[in-house]
N, C-alpha and C positions, 0 to 999 in steps of 0.2 A: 728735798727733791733734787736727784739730778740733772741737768740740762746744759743750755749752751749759753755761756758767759763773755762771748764774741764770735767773729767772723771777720774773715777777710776771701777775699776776690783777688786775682790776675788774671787779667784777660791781653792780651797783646798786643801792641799795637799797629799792627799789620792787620789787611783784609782783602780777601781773593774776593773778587767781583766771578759770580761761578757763571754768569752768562756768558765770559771770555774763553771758559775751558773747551766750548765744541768747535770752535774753529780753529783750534790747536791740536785738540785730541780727537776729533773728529766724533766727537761724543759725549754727554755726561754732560755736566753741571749744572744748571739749570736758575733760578730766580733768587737776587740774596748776595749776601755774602757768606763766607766761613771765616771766623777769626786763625791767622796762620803764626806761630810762634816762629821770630827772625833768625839767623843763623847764628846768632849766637845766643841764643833762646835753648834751652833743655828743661825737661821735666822738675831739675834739681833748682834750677834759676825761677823759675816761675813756682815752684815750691815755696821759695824764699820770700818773695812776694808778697804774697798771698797769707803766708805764715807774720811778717811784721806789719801787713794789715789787720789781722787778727787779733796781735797783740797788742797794739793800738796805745791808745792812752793808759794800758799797764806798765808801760816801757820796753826797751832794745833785751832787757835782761831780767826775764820773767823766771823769779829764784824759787817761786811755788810750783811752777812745771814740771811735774813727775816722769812723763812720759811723753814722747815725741813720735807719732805713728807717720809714716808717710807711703804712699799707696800710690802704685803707678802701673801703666802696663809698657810705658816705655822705658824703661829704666838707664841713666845715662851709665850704668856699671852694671856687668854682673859678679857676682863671687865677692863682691864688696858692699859694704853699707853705704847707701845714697843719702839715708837722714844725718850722719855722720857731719858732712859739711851744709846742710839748713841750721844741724844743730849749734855748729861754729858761726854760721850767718846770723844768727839770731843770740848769741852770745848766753847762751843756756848754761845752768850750773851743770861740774860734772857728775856731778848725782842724778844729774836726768839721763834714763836712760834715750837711746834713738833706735828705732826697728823699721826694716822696711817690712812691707808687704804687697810685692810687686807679681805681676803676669795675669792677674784675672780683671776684670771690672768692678768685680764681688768683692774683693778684696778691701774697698774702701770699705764697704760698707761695713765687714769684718774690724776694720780698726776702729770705726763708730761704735761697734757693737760694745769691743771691749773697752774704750774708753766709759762710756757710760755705764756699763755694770762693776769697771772698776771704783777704786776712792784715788780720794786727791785729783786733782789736775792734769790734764791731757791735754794735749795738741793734736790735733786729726791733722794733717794733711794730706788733699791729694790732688794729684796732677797729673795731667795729661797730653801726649801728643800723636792725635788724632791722623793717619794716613791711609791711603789707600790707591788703588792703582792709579794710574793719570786716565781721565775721564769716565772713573768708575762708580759706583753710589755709595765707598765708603769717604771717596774724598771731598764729593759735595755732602755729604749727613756731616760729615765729622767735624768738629771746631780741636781747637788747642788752647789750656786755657788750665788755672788751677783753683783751688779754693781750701778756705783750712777753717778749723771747728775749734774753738776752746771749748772744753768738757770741765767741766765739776759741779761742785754742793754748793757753792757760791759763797760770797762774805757781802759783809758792809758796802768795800770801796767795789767788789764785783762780782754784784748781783745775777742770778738765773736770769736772763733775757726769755729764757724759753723753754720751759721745761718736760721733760717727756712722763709723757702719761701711760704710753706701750709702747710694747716692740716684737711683732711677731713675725715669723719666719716660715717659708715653704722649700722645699730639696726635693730637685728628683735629676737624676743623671738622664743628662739628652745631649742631643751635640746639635748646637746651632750654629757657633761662632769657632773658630780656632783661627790659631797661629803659630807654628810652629818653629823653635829657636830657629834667630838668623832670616828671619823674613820680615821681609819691612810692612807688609800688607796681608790684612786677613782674608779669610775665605768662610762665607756664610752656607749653609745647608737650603734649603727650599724655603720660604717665606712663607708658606701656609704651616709649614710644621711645626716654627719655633714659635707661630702666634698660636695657634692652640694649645703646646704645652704652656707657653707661661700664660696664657688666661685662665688654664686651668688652677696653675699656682696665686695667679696673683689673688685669684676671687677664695681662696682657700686662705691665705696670708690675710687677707682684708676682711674676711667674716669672722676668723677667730680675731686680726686686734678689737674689731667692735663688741665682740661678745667681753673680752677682755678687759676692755675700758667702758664698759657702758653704755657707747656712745651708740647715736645711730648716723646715717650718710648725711643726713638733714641738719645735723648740728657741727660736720665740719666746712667753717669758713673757706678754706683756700686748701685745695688738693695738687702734691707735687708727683706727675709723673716721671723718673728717669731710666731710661734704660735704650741702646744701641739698635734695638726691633721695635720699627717705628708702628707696625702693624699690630704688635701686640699691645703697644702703649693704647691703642687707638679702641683696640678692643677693652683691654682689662678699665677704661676709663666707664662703659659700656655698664660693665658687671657693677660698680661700686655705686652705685644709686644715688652717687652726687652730680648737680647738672653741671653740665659743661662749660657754663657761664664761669665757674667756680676753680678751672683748671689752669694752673697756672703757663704764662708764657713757655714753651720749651727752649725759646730763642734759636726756631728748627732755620730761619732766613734771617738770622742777624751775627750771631754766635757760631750755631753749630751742635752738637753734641758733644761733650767734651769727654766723656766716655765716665772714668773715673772718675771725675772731678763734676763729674754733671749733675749728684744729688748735693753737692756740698754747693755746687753755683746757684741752684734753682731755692735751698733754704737761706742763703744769703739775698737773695732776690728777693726771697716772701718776707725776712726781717726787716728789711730794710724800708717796707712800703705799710706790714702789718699793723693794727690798732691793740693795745691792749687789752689781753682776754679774747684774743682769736683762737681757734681750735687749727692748726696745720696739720695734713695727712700728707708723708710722702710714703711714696709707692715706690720702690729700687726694682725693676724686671732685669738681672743680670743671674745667667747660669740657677736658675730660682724665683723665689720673689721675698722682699722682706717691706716689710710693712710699720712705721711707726706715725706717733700721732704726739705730738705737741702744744701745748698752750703757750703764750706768750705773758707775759707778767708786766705789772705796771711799771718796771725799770725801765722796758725798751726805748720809750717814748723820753727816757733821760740820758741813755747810751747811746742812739740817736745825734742827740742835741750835741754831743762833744767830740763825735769820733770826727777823727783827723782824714782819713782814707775817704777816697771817691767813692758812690757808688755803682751798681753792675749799670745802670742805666748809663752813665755818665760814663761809662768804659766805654760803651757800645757806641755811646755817640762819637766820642774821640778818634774813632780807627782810622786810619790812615790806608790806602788802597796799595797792592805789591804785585804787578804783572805776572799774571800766569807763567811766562817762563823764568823769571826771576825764583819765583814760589820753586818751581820742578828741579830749579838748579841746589837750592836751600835742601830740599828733600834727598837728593840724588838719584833724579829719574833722571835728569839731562847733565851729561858732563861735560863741562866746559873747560876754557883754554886757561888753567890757572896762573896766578899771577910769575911774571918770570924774573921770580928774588926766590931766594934759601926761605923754605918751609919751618915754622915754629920747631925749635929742638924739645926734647920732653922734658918736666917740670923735674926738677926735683925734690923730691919725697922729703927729704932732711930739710933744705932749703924752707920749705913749706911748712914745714912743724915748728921751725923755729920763727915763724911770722904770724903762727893762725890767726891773731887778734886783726894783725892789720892786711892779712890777704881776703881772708873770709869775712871780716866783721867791719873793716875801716875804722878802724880806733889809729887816733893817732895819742900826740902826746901834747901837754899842756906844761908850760913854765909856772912857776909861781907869780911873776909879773901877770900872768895872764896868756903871753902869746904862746900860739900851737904851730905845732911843728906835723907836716902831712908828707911822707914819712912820718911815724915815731923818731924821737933823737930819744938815745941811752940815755942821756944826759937830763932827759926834763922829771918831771915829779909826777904829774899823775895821768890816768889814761886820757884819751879827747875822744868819745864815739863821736862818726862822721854819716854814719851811714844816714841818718834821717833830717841831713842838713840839707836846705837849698843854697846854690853860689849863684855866681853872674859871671857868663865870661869876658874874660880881659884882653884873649887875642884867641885867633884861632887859624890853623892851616888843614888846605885840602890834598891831599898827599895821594896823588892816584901812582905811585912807584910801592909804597910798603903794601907788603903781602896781607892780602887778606881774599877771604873766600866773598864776600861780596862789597870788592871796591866802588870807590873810594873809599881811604881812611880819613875822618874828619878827627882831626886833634884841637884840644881847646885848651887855657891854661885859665882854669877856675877859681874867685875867690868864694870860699866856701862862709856863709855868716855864722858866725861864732869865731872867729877863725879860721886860718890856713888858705896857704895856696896847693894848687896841684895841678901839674898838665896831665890831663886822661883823655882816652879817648869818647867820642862821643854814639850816641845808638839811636834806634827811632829818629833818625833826623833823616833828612833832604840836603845838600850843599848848600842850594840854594835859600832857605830858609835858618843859616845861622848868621848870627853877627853879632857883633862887642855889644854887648847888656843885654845877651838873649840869658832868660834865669833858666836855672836846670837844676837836676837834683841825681840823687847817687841810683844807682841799680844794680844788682849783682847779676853779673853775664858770665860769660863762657869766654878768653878771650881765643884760645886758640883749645886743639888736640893733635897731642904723635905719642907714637906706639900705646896709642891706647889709652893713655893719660890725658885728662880734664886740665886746661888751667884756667881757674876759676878765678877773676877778681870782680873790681867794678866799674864802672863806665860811670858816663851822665847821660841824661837824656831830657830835652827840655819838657821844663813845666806846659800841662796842657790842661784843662778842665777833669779829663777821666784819668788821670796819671797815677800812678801808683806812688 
């Protein structure tokens, strides 16, 4: 039996308070928070995440991974591969292939499909960044946030946590949602239209899985609804004759909806809490309906006991609050007076290929005495991965002159345990909340973009209860 062999979660740790948004935009927001991805936060960065939470106590460099999906409707590139550099963050063989499959919602669930009707090992991810006008109802629905699936047959050291039992599917062409290249924000059709078609789909997709698995409503435990039309969630839960006591969180006033990324957040939320020999139904309403069902195996409650990663609950409690106009600047609805130093130059291509290990992966290098060197030195013997160490910093400065798109720059100069020193910059912080023995740990950001180009490295960011 195929199924899901891990999970991981990034949620952000930023969060718009959406009662501030109407006396700014004269409208909109309403009760709650939405989770808001930082500015140096992108679909590919929180990919990453979510992707080495996943991977968990398999290790940085998971050599059985076939296939690397990653699904987005925000994509930080177009006419290029975005799994390309999760695959270098996550120090993947090159035998693994990396695809994206970017611009729908559907799409995630597209890469689910084929991981699990393929063989061998998969990676799902998908991520998302959630926007919409300023004081609109996509920007209070929507969160930002990612989540990723390991897929296969499973072995000894990793076991099926959860295995699928069906998977059925509903199509029919209607236009509820678009976006059209070069727009930051979508535009929806009429709210009574797109919840009668998809209640029509979803009670079609839901009746053949039962027929298909045997099951009836009454024998599934926990029901996952995901999809961006909160009226038809509201309905098709209606159709599916499971009660409502039984449906899970959406996290519509804590999260968000995180679009793509919101059926991969909602089944990391039910494993995480599930008992052995639960039945899970998630319901996908996106351009369609697709329908699968689940059992959980007696490993979970042993995968459980060891994984390293926070979970979604423990994310959500962690957030940290980000001023409505702070948020608008981060998006680029309010332009502000940027910093007055020379703007980041473009990365170079060559540069970057001849460092992947230690831009994208933080490998450094190791002597045979033992000590490491952060940089790599030519000179040491073998590699040092760094990415999943925590340090302590040993000094730090607040720099409101170097350029950056939301000043201050807070720089620290990190001992990392295992070894290595390194000055990085720091993220998810406050000024006021650092100091010499604050501990922290590595994150892969965004640090700057010109002409178009990503420079991707990594920061620190202090340890908190929901930390990634």
């Amino acid at each position: 039996m195929r199924g899901i062999l891990g999970w991981g979660v990034h949620l952000p740790y930023r969060r718009l308070d959406l009662s501030a948004v109407a006396a700014v935009a004269g409208g909109g927001g309403g009760k709650g928070t939405r989770s808001v991805a930082s500015y140096d936060e992108d679909t590919t960065t929180m990919g990453v995440a979510a992707a080495r939470a996943a991977l968990g106590t398999r290790g940085p460099n998971a050599a059985d991974v076939r296939t690397l999906w990653f699904s987005t409707t925000a994509p930080a590139y177009q006419d290029r591969t975005n799994a390309t550099a999760v695959h270098a963050a996550l120090r993947l063989p090159r035998t693994a292939a990396a695809y994206d499959a970017a611009g729908a919602v559907r799409s995630a669930v597209g890469c689910l499909d084929a991981a699990l009707t393929g063989t061998g090992t998969h990676l799902v991810v998908a991520s998302d960044l959630r926007t919409g006008r300023p004081g609109g109802a996509d920007e209070a629905a929507g969160g930002d946030g990612a989540a990723a699936l390991l897929i296969g047959e499973g072995t000894g050291e990793a076991p099926v946590l959860a295995g699928l039992l069906g998977h059925t599917s509903a199509t029919e062409e209607f236009l509820d949602r678009w976006r059209t290249p070069g727009d930051q924000s979508s535009k929806t059709w009429e709210d009574r239209f797109g919840e009668t078609r998809y209640t029509t789909l979803a009670t079609e997709a839901w009746n053949a899985l039962l027929a298909a698995t045997g099951h009836t409503a009454d024998a599934v435990d926990l029901l996952l609804i995901a999809g961006t039309h909160e009226r038809a969630a509201t309905s098709a839960l209606k159709k599916t004759g499971v009660p409502a006591d039984r449906l899970h969180d959406p996290f519509r006033t804590t999260v968000g909806n995180a679009g793509a990324a919101q059926p991969g957040l909602l089944l990391a939320s039910a494993l995480e809490n599930a008992r052995p020999g639960q039945t899970l139904a998630l319901l996908v309403l996106a351009d369609g309906a697709d329908a699968f069902l689940w059992r959980t195996t007696d490993a979970l409650a042993a995968h459980r006991a060891v994984r390293e990663r926070p979970t979604v609950a423990g994310q959500i409690a962690q957030g940290g609050l980000v001023s409505y106009g702070r948020y608008l600047a981060w998006r680029g609805f309010l332009p502000v007076e940027p910093p007055r130093r020379p703007e980041p130059a473009r990365t170079s291509a060559s540069a970057a290929a001849r460092a992947v290990d230690w831009k994208f992966a933080l490998v450094g290098s190791e002597r045979a005495d033992g000590s490491v060197h952060l940089p790599p030195s030519a000179f040491d013997d073998a590699p040092h991965p760094a990415a999943s160490a925590e340090g302590t910093i040993v000094t730090f400065t607040v720099d409101r002159l170097a350029y950056s798109p939301s000043p201050p720059v807070v720089f620290a100069v990190v001992d990392f345990d295992g070894g290595g020193r390194l000055p990085i910059e720091l993220t998810d912080v406050d000024p006021a909340e650092v100091a010499i023995g604050l501990r922290v740990q590595a994150t892969f950001r965004r640090l700057s973009s010109a002409d178009g180009v990503h420079n991707y490295f990594w920061k620190a960011r202090p340890i908190r209860g929901g930390n990634n």
